[in-house]
C-alpha positions in Angstrom: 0.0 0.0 0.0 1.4 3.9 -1.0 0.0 6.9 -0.1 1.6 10.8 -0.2 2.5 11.7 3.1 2.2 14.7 4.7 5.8 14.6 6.1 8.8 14.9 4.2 10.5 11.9 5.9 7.3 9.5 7.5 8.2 7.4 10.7 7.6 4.6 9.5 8.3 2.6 13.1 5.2 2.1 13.8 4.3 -0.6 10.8 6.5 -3.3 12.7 4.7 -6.1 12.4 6.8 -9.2 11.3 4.7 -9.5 8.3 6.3 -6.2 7.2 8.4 -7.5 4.0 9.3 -4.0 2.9 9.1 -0.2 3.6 9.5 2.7 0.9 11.9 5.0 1.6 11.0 8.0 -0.8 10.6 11.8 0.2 6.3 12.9 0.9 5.6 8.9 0.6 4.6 6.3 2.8 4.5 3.1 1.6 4.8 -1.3 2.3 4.4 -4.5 1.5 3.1 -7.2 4.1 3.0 -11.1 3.0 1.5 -14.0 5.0 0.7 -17.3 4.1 -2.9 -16.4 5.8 -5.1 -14.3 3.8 -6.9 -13.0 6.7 -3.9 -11.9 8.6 -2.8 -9.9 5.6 -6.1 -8.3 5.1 -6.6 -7.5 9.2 -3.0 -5.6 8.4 -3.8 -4.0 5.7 -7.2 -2.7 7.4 -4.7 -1.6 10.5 -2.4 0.3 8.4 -4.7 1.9 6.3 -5.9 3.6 9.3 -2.6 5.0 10.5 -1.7 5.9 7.0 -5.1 7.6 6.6 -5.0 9.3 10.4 -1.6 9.9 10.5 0.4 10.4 7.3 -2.3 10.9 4.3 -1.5 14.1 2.1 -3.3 14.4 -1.1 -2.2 16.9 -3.9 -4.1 18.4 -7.0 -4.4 16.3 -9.7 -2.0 17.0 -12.6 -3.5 18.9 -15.9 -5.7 16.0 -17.8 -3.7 13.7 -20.3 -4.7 14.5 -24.0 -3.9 11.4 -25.8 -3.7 10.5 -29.3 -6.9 11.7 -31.6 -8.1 13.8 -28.4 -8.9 17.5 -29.7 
């Protein structure tokens, strides 16, 4: 799961469950990876840390100018 962050550099020390695989390390981002064998521990995790990302870190930014593609006008 990614989200913008609010913070330049998130703390990410609170997403230490041993199911944590990996943590993105990237400036105004907050992002990870969880992976269990059981589907319902992954999915309790990913409902716990979507509500820490979402109380604690979440920033969200205009989007940019609409992409025009090919044969718009």
């Amino acid at each position: 799961m990614i989200s913008l962050s609010k913070y330049e550099y998130p703390d990410m020390s609170s997403f230490n469950d041993p199911e944590v695989v990996w943590k993105m390390h990237k400036k105004y981002h907050v992002g990870l990876i969880v992976h269990s064998k059981q589907r319902e521990r992954v999915l309790e995790l990913m409902d716990k840390y979507a509500e820490i990302i979402h109380h604690e870190f979440h920033a969200a930014a205009p989007a940019k100018e609409k992409f025009r593609g090919h044969g718009d006008s």
